[in-house]
TORSE-410020 format. One line per field, with one value per residue (C-alpha): chain; x, y, z. Coordinates in steps of 0.02 Angstrom, whole numbers. Example, Ala and Ser with C-alpha at 12.3 -4.5 7.8 and 13.67 -1.06 7.14 Angstrom:
// TORSE-410020
kette	[A,A]
u	[615,684]
v	[-225,-53]
w	[390,357]
This chain:
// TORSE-410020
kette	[A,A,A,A,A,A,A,A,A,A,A,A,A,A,A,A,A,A,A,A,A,A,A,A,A,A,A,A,A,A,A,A,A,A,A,A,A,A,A,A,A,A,A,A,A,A,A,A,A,A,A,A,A,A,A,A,A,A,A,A,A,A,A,A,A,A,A,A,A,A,A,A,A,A,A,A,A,A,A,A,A,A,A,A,A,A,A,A,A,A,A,A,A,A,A,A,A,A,A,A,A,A,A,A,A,A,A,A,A,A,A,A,A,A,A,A,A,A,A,A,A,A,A,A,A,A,A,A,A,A,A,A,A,A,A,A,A,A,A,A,A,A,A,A,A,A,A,A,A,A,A,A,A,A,A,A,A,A,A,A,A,A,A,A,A,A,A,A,A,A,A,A,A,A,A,A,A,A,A,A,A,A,A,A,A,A,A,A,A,A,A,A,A,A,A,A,A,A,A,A,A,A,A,A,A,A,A,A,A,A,A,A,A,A,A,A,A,A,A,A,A,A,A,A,A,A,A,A,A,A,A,A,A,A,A,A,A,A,A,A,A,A,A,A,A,A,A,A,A,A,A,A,A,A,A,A,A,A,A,A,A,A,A,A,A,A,A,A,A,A,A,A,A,A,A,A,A,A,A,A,A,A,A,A,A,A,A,A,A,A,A,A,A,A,A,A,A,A,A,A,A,A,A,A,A,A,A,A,A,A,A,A,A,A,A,A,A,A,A,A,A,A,A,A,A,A,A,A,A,A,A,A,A,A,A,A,A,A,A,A,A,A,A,A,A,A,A,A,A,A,A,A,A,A,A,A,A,A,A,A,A,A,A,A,A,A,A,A,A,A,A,A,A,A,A,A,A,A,A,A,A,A,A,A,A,A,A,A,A,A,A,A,A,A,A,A,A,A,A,A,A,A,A,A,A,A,A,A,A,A,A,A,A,A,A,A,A,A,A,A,A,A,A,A,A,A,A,A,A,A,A,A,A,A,A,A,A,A,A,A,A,A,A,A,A,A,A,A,A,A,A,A,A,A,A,A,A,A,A,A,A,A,A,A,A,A,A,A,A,A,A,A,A,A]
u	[10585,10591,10670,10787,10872,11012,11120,11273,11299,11403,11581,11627,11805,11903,12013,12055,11930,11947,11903,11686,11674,11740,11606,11476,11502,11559,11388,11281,11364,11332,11165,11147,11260,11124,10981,11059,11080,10881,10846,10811,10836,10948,11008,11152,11214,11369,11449,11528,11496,11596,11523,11539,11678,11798,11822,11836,11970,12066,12087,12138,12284,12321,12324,12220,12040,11910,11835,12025,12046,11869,11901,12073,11965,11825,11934,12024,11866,11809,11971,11963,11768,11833,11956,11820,11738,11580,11446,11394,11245,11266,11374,11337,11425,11367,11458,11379,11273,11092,11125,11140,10980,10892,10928,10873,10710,10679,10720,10573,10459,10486,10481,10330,10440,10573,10569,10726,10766,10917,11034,11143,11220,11348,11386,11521,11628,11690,11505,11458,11293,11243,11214,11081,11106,11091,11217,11337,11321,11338,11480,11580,11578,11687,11627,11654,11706,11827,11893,11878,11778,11625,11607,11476,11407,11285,11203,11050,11011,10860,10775,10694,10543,10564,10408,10308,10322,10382,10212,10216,10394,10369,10224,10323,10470,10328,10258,10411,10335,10504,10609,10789,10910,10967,10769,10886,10921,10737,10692,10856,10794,10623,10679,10814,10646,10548,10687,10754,10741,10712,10877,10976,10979,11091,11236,11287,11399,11513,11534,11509,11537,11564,11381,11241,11146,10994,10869,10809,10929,11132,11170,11147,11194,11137,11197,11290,11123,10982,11126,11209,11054,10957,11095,10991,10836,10938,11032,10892,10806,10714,10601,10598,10642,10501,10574,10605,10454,10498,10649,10589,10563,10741,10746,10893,10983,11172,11240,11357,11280,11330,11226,11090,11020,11014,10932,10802,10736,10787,10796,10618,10551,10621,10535,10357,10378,10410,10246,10379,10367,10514,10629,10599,10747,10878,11023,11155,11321,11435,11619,11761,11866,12041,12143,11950,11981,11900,12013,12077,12235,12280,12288,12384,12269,12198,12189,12223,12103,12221,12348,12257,12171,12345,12418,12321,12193,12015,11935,12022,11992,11781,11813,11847,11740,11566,11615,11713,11631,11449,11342,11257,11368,11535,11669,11853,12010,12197,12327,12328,12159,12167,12314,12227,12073,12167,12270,12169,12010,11994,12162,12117,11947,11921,12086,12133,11932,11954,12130,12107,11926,11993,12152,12042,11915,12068,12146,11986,11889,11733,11641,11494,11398,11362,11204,11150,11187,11099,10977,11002,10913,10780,10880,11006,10871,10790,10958,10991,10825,10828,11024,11107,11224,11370,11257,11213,11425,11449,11308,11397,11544,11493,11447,11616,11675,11560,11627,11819,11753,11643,11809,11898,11766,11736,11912,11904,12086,12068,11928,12035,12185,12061,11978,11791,11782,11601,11585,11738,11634,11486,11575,11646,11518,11420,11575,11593,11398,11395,11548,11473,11312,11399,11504,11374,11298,11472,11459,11391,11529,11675,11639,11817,11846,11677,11698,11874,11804,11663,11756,11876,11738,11642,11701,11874,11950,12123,12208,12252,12429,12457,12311,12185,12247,12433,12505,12646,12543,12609]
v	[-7655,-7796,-7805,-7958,-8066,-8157,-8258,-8340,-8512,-8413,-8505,-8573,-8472,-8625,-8594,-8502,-8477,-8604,-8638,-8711,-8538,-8459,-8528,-8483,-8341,-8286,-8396,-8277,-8132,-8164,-8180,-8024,-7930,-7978,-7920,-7777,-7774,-7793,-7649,-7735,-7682,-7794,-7841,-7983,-8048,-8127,-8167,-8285,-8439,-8395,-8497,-8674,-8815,-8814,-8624,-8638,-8797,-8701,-8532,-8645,-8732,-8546,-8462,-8339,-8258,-8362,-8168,-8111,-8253,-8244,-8060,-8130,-8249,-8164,-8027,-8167,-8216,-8008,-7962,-8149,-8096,-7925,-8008,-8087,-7936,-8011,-7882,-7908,-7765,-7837,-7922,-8024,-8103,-8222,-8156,-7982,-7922,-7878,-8055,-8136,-8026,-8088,-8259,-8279,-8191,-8317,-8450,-8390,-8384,-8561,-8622,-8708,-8839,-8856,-8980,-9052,-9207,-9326,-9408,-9547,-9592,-9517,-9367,-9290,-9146,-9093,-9083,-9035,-9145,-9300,-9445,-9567,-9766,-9798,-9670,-9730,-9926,-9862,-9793,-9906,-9778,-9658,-9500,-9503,-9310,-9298,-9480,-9455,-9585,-9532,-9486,-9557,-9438,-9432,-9288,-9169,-9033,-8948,-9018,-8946,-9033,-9048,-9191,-9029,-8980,-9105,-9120,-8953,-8935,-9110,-9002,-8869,-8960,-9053,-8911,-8806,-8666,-8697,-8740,-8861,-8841,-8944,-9047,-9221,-9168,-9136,-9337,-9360,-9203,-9279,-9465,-9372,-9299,-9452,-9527,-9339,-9354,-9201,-9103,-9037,-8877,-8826,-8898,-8910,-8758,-8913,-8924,-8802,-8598,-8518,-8483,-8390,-8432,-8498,-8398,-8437,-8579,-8540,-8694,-8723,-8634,-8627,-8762,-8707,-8736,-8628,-8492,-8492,-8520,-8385,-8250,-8228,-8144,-8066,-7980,-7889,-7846,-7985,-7975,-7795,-7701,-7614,-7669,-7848,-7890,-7816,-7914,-8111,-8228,-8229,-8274,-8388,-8448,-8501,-8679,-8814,-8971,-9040,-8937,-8931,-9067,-8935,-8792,-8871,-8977,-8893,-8708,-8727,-8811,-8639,-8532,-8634,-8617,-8410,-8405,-8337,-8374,-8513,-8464,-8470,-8560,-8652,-8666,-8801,-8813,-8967,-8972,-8960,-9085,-9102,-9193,-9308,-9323,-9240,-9093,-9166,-9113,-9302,-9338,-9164,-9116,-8942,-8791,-8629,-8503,-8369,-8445,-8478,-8282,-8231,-8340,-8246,-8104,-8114,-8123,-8271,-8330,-8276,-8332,-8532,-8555,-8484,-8557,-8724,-8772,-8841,-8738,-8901,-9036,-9077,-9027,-9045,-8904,-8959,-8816,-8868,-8858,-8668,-8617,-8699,-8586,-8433,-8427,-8513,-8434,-8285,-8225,-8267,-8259,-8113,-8035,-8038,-7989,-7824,-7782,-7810,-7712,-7549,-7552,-7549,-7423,-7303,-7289,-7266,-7150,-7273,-7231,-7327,-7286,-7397,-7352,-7440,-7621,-7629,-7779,-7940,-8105,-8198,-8385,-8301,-8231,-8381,-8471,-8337,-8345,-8534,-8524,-8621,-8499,-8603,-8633,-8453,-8396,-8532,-8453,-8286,-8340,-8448,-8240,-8192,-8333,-8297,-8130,-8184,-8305,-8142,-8053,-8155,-8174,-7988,-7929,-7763,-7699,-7755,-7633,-7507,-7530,-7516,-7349,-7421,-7314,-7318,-7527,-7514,-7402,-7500,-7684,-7593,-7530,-7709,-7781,-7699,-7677,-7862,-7865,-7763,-7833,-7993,-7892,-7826,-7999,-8037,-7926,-8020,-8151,-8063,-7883,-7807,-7852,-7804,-7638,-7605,-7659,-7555,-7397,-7440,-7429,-7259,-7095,-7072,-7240,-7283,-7444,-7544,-7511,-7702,-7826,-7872,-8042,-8078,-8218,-8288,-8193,-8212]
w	[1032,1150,1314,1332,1484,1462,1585,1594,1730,1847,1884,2028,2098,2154,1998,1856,1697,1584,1394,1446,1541,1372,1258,1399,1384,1196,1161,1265,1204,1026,1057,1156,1015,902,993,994,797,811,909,1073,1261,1333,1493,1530,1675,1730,1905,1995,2138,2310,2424,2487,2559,2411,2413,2610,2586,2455,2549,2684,2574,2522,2698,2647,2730,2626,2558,2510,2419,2328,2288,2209,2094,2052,1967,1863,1802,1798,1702,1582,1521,1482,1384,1287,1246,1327,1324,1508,1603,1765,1891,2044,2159,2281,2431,2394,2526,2444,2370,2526,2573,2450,2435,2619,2572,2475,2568,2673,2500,2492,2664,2645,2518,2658,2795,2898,2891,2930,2773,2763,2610,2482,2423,2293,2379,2185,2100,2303,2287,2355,2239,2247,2286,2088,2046,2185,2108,1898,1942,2067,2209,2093,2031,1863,1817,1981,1985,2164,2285,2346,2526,2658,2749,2893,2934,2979,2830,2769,2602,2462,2411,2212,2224,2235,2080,1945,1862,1837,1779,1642,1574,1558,1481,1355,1305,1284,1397,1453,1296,1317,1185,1092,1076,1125,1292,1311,1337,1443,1566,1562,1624,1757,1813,1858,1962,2037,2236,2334,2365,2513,2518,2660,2761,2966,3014,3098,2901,2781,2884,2736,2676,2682,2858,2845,2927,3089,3115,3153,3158,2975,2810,2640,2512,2341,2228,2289,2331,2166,2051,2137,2064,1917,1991,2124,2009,1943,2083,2126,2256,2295,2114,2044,1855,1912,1804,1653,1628,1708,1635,1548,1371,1351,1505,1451,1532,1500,1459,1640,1745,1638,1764,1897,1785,1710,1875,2033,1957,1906,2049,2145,1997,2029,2226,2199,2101,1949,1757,1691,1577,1392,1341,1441,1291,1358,1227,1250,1296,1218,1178,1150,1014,1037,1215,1361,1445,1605,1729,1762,1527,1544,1393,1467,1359,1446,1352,1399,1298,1141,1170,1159,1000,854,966,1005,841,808,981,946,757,801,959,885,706,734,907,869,980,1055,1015,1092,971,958,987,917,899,721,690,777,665,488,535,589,439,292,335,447,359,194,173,276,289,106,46,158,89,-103,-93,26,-87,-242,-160,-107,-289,-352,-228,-195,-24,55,185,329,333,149,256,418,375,418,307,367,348,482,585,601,643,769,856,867,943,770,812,721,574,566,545,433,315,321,297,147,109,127,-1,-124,-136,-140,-285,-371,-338,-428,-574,-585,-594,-550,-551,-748,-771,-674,-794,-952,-908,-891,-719,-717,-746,-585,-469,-507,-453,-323,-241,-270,-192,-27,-12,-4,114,231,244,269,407,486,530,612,705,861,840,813,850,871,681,623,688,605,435,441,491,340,214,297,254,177,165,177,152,298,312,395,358,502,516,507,474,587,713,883]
């Protein structure tokens, strides 16, 4: 038994959860669920970002006190993972005290990195980074994901000196001491690297107050990025937790592909500067699309995960995310696309397989035990450890249509109506071995489902009086 660390980016709470926090964290929590199916320890965080300008401004807009209307948020995005069924051990949030401790703690760990200095230049209040001269020109002045100008900005701020440690982090990267996922975003990490200036890692008080303070200076506070990437060793403990060291290095930390940038260059440089291990894997998944385009509030294109967690459950919700959304690539959502899935797989494959076998078990008195299928196969091991997650469902689901065609093939309800009980239990009990082996790898992806089927099949079974997956579901 291993112990295992997994993390989820934690969302910023300027707004509500949206469908890229979803796959976050469904993504992690599959892969948690099936280190869990292996026996292993394992601890998973989750949280949420509550400090910085835009959660200041937006309070503001709101009349609220900036911590009522992070409390507000942060239970949006406590009550949406719950939702999700997401697995989570632990919770931080950044406005917690022993974070705040902590972070400035280490803050003073890496003060010999830090040095003050004066900028001038540009900087992006909706990434809330400053962009270099190059970026400023490639993109006309215009950040590209806000469609907002970029702001010039004068000021005095503390910097973090990344120069310190990129040889050390490109060896690390090279070697896959710490591995990026998927291997292509390995070469574009590597080139960000070379050309990566040392970062700003606080803000005036004239223009940032809600923060952490930096220590030893009021008139300064600390910027989003060291305070919101430190959550994941303060929320184990980190520096003062006697079991801090049995859970870091983390095993797969869980980002969107557009602030991979930030985890695999400036998270590490903070790793290297603690004297701390790097993560093993830093697992970035793409976005989703819509009808091909990118979600946006100005196309009016935006999916509201709520909605779509409410149209057909959350195994249908789980089913199409971890199945029909390419764990690295960016992948498409149409409503049509949902409902074909919902209702000509999940139903029918699935739904169907479950109700002809517990019908045909029920008449005829066949029980297995759950016990004869806890193993899993080495092709989805291997797909599991190297995070194919949507390669590893599709080969158990190509399971669970093997079975519907054996089904059909075998026809057991015609051995049923001839008397050959024996040749019946036999295929029978062949039948729903196989289906709950094949269940029992589901598990980790859609777990609410997996559980029902199994507890139909163990002990006295009784037919599903309405099948798991309706159709004309609403």
């Amino acid at each position: 038994m291993e112990k295992i660390y997994i993390t989820t980016a934690i969302p910023y709470v300027n707004g509500k959860p949206h469908i890229g926090h979803a796959v976050d964290y469904c993504l992690a929590d599959c892969y948690a669920r099936y280190h869990r199916l292996k026996g292993d320890e394992v601890r998973f965080q989750a949280g949420t970002d509550e400090h910085g300008n835009k959660i200041a401004q937006k309070a503001k807009e709101l009349d609220l006190p900036v911590q009522d209307y992070v409390n507000e948020n942060a239970n949006k995005f406590r009550d949406f993972i719950k939702k999700l069924n997401v697995s989570y051990t632990d919770f931080v949030r950044t406005t917690d005290e022993s974070h705040e401790k902590r972070v400035q703690e280490i803050w003073r760990r890496l003060s010999d990195h830090i040095y003050k200095a004066k900028y001038e230049g540009w900087y992006c209040t909706g990434c809330e980074r400053y962009v270099t001269k190059k970026e400023f020109d490639e993109t006309g002045g215009v950040c590209p994901d806000h469609q907002k100008p970029y702001e010039e900005l004068q000021e005095e701020n503390y910097y973090f000196r990344v120069s310190d440690f990129k040889d050390r982090i490109r060896e690390a990267i090279v070697s896959n001491e710490m591995r990026i996922l998927p291997e292509f975003r390995k070469k574009e990490i590597l080139c960000l690297l070379e050309e990566s200036p040392d970062v700003s890692i606080s803000r005036p008080v004239s223009q940032l107050s809600w923060g952490v303070p930096v220590p030893d200076d009021p008139s300064q506070v600390m910027y989003v990025w060291l305070d919101a990437l430190s959550n994941y060793i303060t929320v184990i403990g980190f520096p003062d937790a006697k079991d801090f060291g049995e859970w870091w290095p983390a095993n797969a930390q869980f980002v969107g592909k557009d602030i991979l940038r930030f985890h695999a260059i400036i998270w590490p440089a903070m790793l290297i500067g603690l004297g701390l291990p790097l993560p093993q894997n830093l697992v970035s998944h793409g976005m989703v699309l819509c009808d091909g385009q990118k979600m946006s509030k100005s196309i009016g294109n935006v999916v509201d995960p709520i909605e779509v967690l409410e149209s057909h459950g959350l195994d249908a919700f789980r089913y199409y995310f971890l199945r029909h959304i390419d764990t690295f690539a960016d992948s498409d959502f149409t409503w049509d696309k949902y409902e074909e899935a919902y209702n000509n797989e999940l139903a029918n494959d699935l739904g169907n397989l479950v109700q002809r076998l517990a019908t045909l078990a029920d008449k005829n008195q066949i029980v297995i035990s759950r016990d004869n299928n806890s193993r899993l196969s080495d092709e989805y091991i291997a797909l599991m450890d190297g995070f194919e997650f949507s390669k590893a469902f599709d080969l158990v689901w190509n399971k669970i249509q093997e079975l519907n065609k054996r089904i059909d093939e075998e026809k057991p309800w015609s051995l049923a109506k001839n008397g050959e009980i024996e040749k019946l239990k036999t295929c029978l009990h062949n039948l729903i071995d196989g289906l709950l082996t094949a269940v029992y790898e589901l598990s980790p992806f859609i777990p609410d489902a997996a559980a029902k089927i199994i507890d139909i099949f163990s002990g006295k079974i009784t037919t599903p009086k309405v099948p798991l997956f309706p159709k004309n579901h609403n």
